[in-house]
C-alpha atoms as one frame of an Amber mdcrd trajectory, in Angstrom:
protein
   1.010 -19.399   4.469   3.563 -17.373   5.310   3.313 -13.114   3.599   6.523
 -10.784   4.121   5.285  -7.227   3.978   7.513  -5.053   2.841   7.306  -1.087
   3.763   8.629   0.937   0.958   6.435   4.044   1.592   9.110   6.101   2.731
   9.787   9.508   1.046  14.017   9.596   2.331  14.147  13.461   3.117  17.171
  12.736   5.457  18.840  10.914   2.344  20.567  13.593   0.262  22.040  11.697
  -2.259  19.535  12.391  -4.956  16.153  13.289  -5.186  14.784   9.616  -5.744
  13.267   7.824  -2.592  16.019   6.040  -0.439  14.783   2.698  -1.268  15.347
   3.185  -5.068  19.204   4.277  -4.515  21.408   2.319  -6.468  24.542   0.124
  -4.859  26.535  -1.426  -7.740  23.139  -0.746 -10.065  21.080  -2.427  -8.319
  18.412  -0.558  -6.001  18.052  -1.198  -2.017  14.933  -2.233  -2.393  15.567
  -4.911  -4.441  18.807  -6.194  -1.983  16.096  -6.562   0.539  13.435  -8.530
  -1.214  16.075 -11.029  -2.255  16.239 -12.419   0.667  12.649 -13.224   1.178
  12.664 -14.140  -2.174  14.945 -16.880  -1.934  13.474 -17.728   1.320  12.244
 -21.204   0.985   9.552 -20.738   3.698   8.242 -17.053   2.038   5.140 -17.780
   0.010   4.128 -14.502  -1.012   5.363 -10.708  -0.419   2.949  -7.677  -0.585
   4.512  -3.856  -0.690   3.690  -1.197  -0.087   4.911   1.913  -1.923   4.993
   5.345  -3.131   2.301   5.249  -5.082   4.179   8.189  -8.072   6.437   5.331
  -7.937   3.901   1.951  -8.012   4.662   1.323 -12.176   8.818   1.595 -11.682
   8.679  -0.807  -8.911   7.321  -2.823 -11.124   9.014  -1.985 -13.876  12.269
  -3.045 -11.114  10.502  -6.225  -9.798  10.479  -7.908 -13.520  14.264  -6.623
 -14.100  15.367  -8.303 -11.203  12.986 -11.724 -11.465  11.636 -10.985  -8.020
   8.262 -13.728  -8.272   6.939 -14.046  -5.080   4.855 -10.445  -5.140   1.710
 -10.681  -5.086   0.457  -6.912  -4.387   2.047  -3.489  -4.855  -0.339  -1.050
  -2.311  -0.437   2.640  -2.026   1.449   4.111   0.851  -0.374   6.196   3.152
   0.532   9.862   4.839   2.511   7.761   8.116   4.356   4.453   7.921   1.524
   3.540  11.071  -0.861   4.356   8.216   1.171   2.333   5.246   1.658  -0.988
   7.291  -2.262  -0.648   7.849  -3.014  -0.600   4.264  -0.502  -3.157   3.536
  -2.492  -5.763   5.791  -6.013  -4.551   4.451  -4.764  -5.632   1.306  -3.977
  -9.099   2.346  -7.816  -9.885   3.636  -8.444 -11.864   0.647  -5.394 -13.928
   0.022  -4.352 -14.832   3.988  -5.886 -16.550   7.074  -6.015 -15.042  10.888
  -3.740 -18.261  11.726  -1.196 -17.315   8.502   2.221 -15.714   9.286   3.348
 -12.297   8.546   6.676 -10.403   8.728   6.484  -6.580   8.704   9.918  -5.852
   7.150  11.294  -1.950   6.387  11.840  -2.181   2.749  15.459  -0.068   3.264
  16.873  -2.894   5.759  18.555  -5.023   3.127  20.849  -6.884   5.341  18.607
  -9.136   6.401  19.675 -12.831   6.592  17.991 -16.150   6.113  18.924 -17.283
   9.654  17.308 -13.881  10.743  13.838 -14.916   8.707  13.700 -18.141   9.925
  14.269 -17.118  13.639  10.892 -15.258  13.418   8.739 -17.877  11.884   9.434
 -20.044  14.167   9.462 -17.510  17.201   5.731 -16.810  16.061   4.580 -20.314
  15.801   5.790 -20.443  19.814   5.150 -17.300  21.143   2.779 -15.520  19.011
   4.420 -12.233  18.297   8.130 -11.692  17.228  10.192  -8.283  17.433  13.831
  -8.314  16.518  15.740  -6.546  18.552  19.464  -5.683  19.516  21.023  -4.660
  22.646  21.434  -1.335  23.092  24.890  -0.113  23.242  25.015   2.639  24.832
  23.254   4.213  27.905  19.932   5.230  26.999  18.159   8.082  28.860  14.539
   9.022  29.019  13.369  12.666  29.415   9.485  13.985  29.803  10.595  16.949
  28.482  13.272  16.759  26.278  15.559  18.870  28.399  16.196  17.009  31.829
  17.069  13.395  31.976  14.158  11.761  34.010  15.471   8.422  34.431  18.259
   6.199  33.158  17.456   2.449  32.847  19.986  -0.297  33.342  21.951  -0.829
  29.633  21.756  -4.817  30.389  17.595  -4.375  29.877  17.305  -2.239  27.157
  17.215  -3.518  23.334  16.533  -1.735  20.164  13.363  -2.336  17.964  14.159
  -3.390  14.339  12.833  -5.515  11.894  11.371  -8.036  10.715   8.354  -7.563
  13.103   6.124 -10.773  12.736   3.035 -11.644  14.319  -0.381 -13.975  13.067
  -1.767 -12.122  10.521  -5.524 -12.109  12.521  -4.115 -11.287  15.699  -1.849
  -8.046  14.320  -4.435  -6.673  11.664  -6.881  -6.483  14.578  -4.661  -4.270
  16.683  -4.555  -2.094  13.768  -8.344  -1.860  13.377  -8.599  -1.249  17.013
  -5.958   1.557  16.365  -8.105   3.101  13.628 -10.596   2.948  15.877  -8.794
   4.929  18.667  -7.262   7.024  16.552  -3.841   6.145  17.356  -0.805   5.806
  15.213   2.128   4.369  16.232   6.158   4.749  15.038   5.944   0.815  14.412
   4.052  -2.486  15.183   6.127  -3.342  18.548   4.808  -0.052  20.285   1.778
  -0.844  18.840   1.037  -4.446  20.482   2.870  -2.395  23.855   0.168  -0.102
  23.751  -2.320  -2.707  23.555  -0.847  -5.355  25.937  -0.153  -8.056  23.478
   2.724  -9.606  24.596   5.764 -10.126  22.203   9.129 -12.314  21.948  12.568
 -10.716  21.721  14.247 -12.172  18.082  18.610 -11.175  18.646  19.212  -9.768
  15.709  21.941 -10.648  13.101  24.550  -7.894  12.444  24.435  -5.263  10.874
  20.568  -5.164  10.594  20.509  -1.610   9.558  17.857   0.425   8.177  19.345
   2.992   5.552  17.906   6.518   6.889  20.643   9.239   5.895  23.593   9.396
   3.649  25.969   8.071   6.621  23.620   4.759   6.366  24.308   4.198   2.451
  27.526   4.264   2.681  27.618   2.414   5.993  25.232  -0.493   4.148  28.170
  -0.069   1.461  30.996  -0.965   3.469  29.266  -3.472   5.159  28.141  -5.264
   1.961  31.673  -5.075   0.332  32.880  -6.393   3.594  30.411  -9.575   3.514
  30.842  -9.854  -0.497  34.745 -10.394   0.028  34.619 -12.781   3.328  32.631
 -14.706   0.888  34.702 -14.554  -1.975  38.197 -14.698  -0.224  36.955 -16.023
   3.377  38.971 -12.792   5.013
């Protein structure tokens, strides 16, 4: 069995384009949220999706999910006070319906340009290596600082990649990290730093274009260009 969990816990103070949360914005009347969960809903090789979500906004998500004749959700969780704390809850919730050898994908619920090929590249890049973290190259120098006013070291651009999602892993193997993490009282900014922190080793996934996760204003209308752009190459093949 193979479970996308979806993160859609997210409050979107750095999205000031309304008050609603930035996964419930509206492109063409249709909300992000719902762009992303398309694709794992038409995924042939997605059995199930569990999200997890505001919980003031739990009854219009699914209220939205019906609208849009998005099937494949099983469970709507609670969000908790970090996204560390959210994805946490989101695989709790999953005891009863998945296996430690079943397949999950930790996907941001405001990424909606996420692609089949992109999907299927991390099944099958957990059924070889284990654990799967899409990733980009970075493109431009990035420099680390201990104290966030002199640069401490610069590593070599060719060996430095960006985290992003889908983050997958066997379901056993990454809800015990997060135990473990309760345990140590440890949050983390996302799964990959997680597994770092506990020496489970991952595989890169290249991710597909334009894999961007809508933070800020700049990002909607980015995700809007970007989705006009791919709506006309496939309507006109410019």
């Amino acid at each position: 069995m193979i479970t996308a969990l979806i993160f859609a816990g997210g409050a979107g103070q750095r999205v000031s384009l309304s008050s609603r949360p930035k996964q419930f914005l509206e492109l063409y009347g249709k909300p992000i949220i719902i762009y992303t969960l398309e694709h794992f809903e038409l995924h042939d090789d997605i059995d199930d999706i569990v999200i997890v979500s505001l919980e003031s906004h739990i009854s219009e998500l699914h209220s939205i999910l019906q609208k849009y004749g998005i099937t494949k959700v099983s469970k709507i969780v609670p969000g908790g006070n970090t996204g560390h704390d959210s994805i946490f809850y989101g695989l709790i919730a999953m005891k009863e319906n998945v296996k430690e050898d079943d397949i999950v994908l930790i996907h941001d619920g405001v990424r909606p340009l996420i692609t089949e090929e992109l999907i299927s590249s991390n099944i099958e890049a957990v059924k070889k290596y284990r654990a799967a973290i899409t990733v980009e190259p970075a493109r431009e120098s990035i420099v680390h600082s201990k104290d966030g006013i002199n640069i401490s070291d610069i590593p070599n651009r060719r060996d430095v990649f960006v985290a992003k999602a889908p983050q997958s892993f066997y379901y056993g193997q990454i809800l015990e990290a997060y135990e473990k993490a309760y345990k140590d009282n440890i949050k983390t900014v996302d799964s990959a730093q997680l597994c770092n922190l506990y020496n489970i080793p991952m595989h890169i996934v290249k991710s597909t274009k334009n894999n961007i996760k809508i933070s800020d204003s700049a990002d909607f209308y980015m995700f809007r260009a970007l989705y006009e752009a791919r709506e006309n190459q496939q309507i006109f093949g410019v």
